[in-house]
N, C-alpha and C positions, 0 to 999 in steps of 0.2 A: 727612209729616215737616215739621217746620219748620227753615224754612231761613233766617239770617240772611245779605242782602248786603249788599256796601257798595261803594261807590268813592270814587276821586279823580277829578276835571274828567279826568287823560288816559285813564280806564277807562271813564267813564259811557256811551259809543255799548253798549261791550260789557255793563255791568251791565244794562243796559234792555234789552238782548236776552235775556241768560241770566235776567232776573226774569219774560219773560214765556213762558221756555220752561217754566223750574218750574213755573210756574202751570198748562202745559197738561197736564206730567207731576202733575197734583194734589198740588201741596206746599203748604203754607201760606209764604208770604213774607213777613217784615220787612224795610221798607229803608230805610237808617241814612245814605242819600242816597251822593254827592251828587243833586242833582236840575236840572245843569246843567253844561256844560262850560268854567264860571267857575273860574280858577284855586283850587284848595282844595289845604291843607295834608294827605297821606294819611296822617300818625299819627292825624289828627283822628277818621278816620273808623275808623281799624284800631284804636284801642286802647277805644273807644268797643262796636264789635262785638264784639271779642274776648274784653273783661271779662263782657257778657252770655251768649256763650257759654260760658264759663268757668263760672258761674253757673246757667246751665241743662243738667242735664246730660241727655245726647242729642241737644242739638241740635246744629246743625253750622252754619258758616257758609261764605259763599266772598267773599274780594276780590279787588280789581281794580283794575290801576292801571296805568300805561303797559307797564312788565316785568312788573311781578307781586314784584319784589325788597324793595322800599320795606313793600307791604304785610305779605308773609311775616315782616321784620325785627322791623318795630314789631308784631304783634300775637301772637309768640314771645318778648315782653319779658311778657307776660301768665302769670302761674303758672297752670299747668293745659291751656295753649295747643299746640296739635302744632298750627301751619299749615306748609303742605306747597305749596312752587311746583312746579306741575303744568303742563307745556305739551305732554304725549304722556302716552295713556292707560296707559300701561304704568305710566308713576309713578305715575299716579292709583288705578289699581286697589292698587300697591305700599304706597301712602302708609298707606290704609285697612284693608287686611290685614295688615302687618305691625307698622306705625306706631300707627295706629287716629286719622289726623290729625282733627281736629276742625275746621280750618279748612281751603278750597282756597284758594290765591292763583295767580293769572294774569295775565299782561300783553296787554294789547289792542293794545298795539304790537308782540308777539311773534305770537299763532296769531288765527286768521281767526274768524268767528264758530261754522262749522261742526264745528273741531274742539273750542271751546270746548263744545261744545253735548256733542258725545260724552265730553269730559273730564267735563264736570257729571254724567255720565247713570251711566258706569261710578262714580265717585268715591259718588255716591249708594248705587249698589248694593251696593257690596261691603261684606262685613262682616268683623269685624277676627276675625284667625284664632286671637288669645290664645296659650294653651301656651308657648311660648320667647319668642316676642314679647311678651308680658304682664311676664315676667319683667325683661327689656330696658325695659319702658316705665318697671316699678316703681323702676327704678336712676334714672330721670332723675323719678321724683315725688321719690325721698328726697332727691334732691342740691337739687330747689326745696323742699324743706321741706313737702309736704304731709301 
């Protein structure tokens, strides 16, 4: 699958982990930076991701950013956008099956790298369950005008 990530300076310890865990579960990765933990603006990076995913469809991306809030924010200003802050799998798996989020957001000042790791793996796997859910999605495409 390809997977779009990105950060802000207070996510990047975490982004460079979760990009090289994709990589071991065989996913193809884009990364839309940052590529240091120099102070960076996180719309830069989120609304930047989020239009590409937006664009491409089936792919999925995940940010990161000291909560996880800043990013989810700015990259649900995106028509087309479901990012979903996820910091316990149970959302994650929720986001994806009922939601069908397209984007993860997480905070690397919130969960450690190992739950991170299990949040990516479920959120990956799960597939969106449609039927009443789909119905519920189509209400929030008319209201952005797609």
């Amino acid at each position: 699958m390809k997977v779009l990530i990105g950060s802000d300076h207070a996510g990047f310890q975490l982004k460079e982990d979760i990009k090289e865990y994709l990589m071991l579960l065989g996913h193809d990765v884009e990364d839309y930076g940052v590529f240091s933990e120099e102070p960076f603006d996180y719309p830069d990076v989120a609304l930047r991701l989020a239009e590409d995913v937006a664009k491409r469809k089936g792919s999925r991306g995940i940010l990161i950013c000291g909560t996880g809030v800043g990013m989810s924010i700015a990259a649900n200003k995106v028509r087309g956008i479901r990012a979903a802050l996820c910091h316990d799998v149970f959302s994650a798996r929720a986001s994806r099956a009922h939601n069908n989020a397209n984007i993860l957001a997480m905070g690397e000042r919130v969960i450690g790298k190992g739950l991170a790791r299990e949040i990516v793996k479920v959120w990956l796997e799960t597939d969106f369950q449609g039927e009443r859910h789909a119905r519920r999605l189509e209400k929030i495409e008319v209201y952005e005008g797609q």
